[in-house]
LUMKOL-456300 format. One record per residue (C-alpha): residue in three letters; y, x, z. Coordinates in steps of 0.001 Angstrom, whole numbers, padded with zeros to 6 digits, always signed. Last residue first. Layout:
# LUMKOL-456300
ALAYXZ
...
//
This chain:
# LUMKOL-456300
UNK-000048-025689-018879
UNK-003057-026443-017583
UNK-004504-028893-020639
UNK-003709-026040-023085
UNK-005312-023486-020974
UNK-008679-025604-021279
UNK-008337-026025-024655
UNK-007837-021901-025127
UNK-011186-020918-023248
UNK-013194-023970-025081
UNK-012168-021881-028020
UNK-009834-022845-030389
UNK-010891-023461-034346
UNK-011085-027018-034474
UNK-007203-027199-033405
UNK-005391-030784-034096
UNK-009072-032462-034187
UNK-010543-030607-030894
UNK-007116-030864-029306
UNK-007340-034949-030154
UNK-010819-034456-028559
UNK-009667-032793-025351
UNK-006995-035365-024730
UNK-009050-038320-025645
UNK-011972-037239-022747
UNK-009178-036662-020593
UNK-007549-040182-020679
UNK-010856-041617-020834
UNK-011727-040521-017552
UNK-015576-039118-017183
UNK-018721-040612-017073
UNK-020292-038143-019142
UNK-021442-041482-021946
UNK-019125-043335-021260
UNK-016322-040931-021533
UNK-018011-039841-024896
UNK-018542-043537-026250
UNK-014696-043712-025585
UNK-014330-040765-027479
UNK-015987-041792-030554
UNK-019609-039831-031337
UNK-020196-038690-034727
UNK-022112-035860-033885
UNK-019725-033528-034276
UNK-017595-035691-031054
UNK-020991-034774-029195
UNK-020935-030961-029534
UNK-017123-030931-029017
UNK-017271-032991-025765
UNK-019988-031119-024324
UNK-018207-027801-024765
UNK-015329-029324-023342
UNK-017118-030341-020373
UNK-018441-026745-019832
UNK-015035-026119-020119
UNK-013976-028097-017065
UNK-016992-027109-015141
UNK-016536-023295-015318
UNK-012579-023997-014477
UNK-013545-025635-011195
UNK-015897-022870-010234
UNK-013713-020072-011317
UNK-010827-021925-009299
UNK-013362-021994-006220
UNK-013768-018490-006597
UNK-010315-017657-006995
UNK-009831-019796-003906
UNK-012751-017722-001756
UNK-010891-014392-003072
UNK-007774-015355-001935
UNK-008635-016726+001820
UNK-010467-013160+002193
UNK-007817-011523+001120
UNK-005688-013806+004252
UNK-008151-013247+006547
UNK-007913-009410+005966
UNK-004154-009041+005867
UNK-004212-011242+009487
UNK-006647-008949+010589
UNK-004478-006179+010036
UNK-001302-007475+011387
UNK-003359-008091+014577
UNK-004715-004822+014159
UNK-001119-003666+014498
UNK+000336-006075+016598
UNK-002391-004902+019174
UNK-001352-000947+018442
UNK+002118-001209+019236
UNK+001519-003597+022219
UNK-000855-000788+023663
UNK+002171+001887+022168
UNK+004726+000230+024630
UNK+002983-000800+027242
UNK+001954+003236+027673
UNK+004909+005155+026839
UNK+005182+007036+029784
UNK+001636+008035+029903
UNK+000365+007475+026378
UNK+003159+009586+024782
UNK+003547+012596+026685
UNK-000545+012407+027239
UNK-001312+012479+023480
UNK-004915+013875+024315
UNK-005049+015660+027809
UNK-008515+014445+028527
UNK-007727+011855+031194
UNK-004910+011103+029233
UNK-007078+010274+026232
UNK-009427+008239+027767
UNK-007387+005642+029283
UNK-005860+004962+025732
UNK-008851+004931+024452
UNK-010471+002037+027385
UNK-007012+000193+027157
UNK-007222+000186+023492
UNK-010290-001396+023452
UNK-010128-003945+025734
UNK-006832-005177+024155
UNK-009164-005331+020742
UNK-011811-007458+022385
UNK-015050-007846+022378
UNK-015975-003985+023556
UNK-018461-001700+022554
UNK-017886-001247+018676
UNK-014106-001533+019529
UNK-015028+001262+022086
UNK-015754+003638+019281
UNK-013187+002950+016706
UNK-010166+003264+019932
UNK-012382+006933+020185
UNK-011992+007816+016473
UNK-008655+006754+016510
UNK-007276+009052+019406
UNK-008989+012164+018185
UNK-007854+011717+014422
UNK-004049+011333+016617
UNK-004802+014649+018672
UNK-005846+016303+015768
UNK-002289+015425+013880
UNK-000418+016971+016578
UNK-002364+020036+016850
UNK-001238+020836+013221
UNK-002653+023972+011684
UNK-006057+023311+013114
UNK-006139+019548+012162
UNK-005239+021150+008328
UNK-008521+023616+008530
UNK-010880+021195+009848
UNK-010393+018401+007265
UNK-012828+015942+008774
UNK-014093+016381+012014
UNK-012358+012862+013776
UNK-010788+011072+010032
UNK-007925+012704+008915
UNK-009125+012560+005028
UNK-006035+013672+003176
UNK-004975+011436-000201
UNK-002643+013740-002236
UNK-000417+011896-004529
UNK+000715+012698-008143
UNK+003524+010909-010205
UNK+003732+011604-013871
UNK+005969+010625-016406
UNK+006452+011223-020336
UNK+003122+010610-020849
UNK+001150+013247-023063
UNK-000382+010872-026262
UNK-003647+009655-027322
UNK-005520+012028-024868
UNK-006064+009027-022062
UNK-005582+005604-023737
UNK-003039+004134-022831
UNK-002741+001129-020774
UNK-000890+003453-017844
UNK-002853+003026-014371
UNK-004359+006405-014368
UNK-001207+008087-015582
UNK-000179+007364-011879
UNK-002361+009979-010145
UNK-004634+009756-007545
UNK-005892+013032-006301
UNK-008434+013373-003354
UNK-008896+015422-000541
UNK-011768+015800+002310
UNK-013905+013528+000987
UNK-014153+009946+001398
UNK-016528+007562+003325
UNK-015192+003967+003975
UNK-014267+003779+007604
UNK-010368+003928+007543
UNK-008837+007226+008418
UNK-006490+008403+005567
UNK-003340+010283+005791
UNK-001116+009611+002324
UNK+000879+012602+000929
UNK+003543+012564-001164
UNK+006141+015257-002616
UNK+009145+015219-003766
UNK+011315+017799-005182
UNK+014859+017492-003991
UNK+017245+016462-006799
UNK+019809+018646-008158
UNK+022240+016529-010014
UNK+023315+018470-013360
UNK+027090+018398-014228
UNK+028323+016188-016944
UNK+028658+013090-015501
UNK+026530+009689-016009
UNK+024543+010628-012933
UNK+027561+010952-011102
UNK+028578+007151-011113
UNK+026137+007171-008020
UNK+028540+008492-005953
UNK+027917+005891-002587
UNK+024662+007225-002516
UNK+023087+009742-004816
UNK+020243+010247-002058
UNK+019472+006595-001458
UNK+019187+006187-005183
UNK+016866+009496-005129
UNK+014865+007438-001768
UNK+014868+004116-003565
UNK+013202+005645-006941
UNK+011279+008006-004403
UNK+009483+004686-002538
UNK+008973+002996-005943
UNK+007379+005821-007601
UNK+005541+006909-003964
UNK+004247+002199-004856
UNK+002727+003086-008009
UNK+001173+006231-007538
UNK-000731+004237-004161
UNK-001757+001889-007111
UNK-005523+002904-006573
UNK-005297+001701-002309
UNK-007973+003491-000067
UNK-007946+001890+002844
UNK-006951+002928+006326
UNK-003819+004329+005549
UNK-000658+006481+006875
UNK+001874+007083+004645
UNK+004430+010101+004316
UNK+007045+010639+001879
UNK+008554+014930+001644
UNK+011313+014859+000208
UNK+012044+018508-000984
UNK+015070+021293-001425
UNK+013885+023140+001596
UNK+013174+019970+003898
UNK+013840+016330+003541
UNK+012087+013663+005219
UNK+010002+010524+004455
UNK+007594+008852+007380
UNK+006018+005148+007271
UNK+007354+003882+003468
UNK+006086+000383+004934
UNK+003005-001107+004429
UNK+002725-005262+005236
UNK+002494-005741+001561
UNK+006066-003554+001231
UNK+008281-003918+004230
UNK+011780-001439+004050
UNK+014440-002147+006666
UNK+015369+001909+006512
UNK+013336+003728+004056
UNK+012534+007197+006159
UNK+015346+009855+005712
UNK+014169+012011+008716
UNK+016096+015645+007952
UNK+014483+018819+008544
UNK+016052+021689+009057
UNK+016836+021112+012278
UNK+013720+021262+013049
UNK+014190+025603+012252
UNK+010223+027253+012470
UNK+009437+026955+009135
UNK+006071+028550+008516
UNK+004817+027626+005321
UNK+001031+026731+003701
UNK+002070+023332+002081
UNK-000160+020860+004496
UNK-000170+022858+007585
UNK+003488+023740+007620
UNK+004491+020174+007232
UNK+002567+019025+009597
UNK+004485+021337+011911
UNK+007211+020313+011081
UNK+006434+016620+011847
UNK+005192+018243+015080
UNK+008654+020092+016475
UNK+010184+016678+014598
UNK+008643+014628+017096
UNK+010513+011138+017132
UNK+008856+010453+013832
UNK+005680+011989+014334
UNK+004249+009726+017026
UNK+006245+006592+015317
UNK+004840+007481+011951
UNK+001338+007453+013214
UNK+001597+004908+016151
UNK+002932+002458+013315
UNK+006202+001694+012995
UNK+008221-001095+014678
UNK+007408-004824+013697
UNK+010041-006911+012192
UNK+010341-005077+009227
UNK+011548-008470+006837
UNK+013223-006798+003279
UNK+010884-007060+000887
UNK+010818-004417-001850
UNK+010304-004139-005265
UNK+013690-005738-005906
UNK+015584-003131-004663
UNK+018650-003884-001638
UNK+021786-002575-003497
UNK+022866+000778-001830
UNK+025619+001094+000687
UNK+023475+001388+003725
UNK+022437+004795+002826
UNK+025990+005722+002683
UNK+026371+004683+006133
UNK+022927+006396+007107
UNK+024477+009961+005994
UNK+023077+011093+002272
UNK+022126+014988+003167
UNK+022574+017649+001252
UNK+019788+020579+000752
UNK+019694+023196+003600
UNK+020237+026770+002792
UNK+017259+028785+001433
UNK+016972+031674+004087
//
């Protein structure tokens, strides 16, 4: 058997600088997905398994190494773990994000620093560091259809153009579908993960039916241990992963209002900045007629003060756009 790769103790972890990516505030416990397979390593295993076509059978093996303290847009670095020479980073979604790429690169960045530890004037040595191979997976089960599988890749996001030149880095995530019937074959190699699909796609249901999100869970959580589904968790852990689960489509709403709030502002702004250069472009046709600024502000019934302060920019720069003049003014 391949022996075990070395592992960074959580004192040494501790050592590292804080990165800047990164926020630092995890004041709500893991999800139910990364808390389910996060204190079951028998299941994180076998997840494992499933997904790469082994059959390890040693947990201890397999070493949790999840970001410690880490909050990053309200999703954390959910489940990361070393086994046979690779870290393995887990995230559970219910969107589908395109800088996912982005934010594994910032996740294994932390996770290799993480890994050198406390020795981290090795990597200016002379002997090769043997890194453990990552790999990253994201489990999807929001409601927007989506296949089975998809690739996202980080060369997607470089300003490039594709073929010009071969990028000197690549980062490549699987998205899984684990949406209730979807992906067949992986929910049969991990009972675990079935269980979980089975879960959400009944809490989905009675949120249709119910008013409330409380009322919800309590109807799938009932559910489920009538029908044997997550029953070592949902029956002694029952307050525990209802107040889990509120927070978390709490947190979600929240996320939502808040995008919402930001697109009705940038819409607002567009408005605001449509009418500003609109009044340019009045401005400059009239002041080529001949017209005098004050004349101008009469004439739009507008301030004076801003009325002079476009046409001076007119005078000092004929050959701006009404884009550029009304940049000027903001800045």
């Amino acid at each position: 058997m391949i022996s075990k790769i070395r592992f960074v103790s959580t004192r040494q972890r501790r050592m590292r600088r804080p990165l800047r990516y990164f926020i630092a505030n995890r004041k709500v416990k893991d999800r139910l997905f990364c808390y389910i397979f996060e204190r079951d390593k028998k299941a994180l295993l076998q997840l494992y398994n499933a997904l790469n076509g082994t059959d390890y059978c040693d947990e201890s093996a397999l070493e949790i190494v999840t970001l410690d303290n880490v909050l990053y847009m309200s999703m954390n670095n959910d489940v990361a773990f070393m086994l046979m020479g690779t870290l393995n980073l887990y995230e559970h979604q219910s969107t589908i994000c395109p800088n996912l790429p982005l934010r594994f690169l910032l996740y294994t960045a932390a996770e290799y620093e993480a890994y050198v530890g406390r020795e981290q004037d090795r990597i200016y040595g002379s002997t090769l560091i043997r890194l453990p191979t990552p790999r990253c997976v994201v489990f999807y089960n929001g409601d927007d259809k989506m296949e089975d599988e998809r690739i996202l890749q980080l060369t997607d996001a470089f300003m490039e153009e594709p073929g010009e030149q071969k990028s000197c880095l690549e980062l490549t995530v699987r998205v899984l579908n684990i949406n209730h019937e979807c992906n067949q074959k992986l929910m049969a190699g991990c009972r675990r993960l079935e269980e979980y699909s089975c879960f959400v796609a009944k809490l989905k249901e009675y949120q249709k039916r119910y008013s409330s999100t409380k009322e919800a869970v309590d109807a799938a959580v009932s559910y489920c241990v009538e029908h044997g589904i997550l029953t070592d968790i949902l029956i002694p852990l029952s307050a525990e992963v209802k107040k889990m689960l509120l927070t978390e489509y709490n947190e979600k709403k929240a996320m939502e209002w808040l995008k919402k709030e930001a697109r009705e502002e940038g819409r607002i702004e567009g408005r605001q900045e449509g009418r500003i250069e609109g009044k340019i472009d009045l401005v400059r046709k009239k002041a080529a007629k001949g017209r005098s600024p004050e004349e101008i502000a009469e004439m739009l019934e507008e301030d004076i003060s801003e009325i002079m302060e476009i046409c001076e920019m007119l005078n000092c720069h004929p050959e701006w756009s009404d884009e550029r003049i009304y940049a000027e003014m903001k800045s």
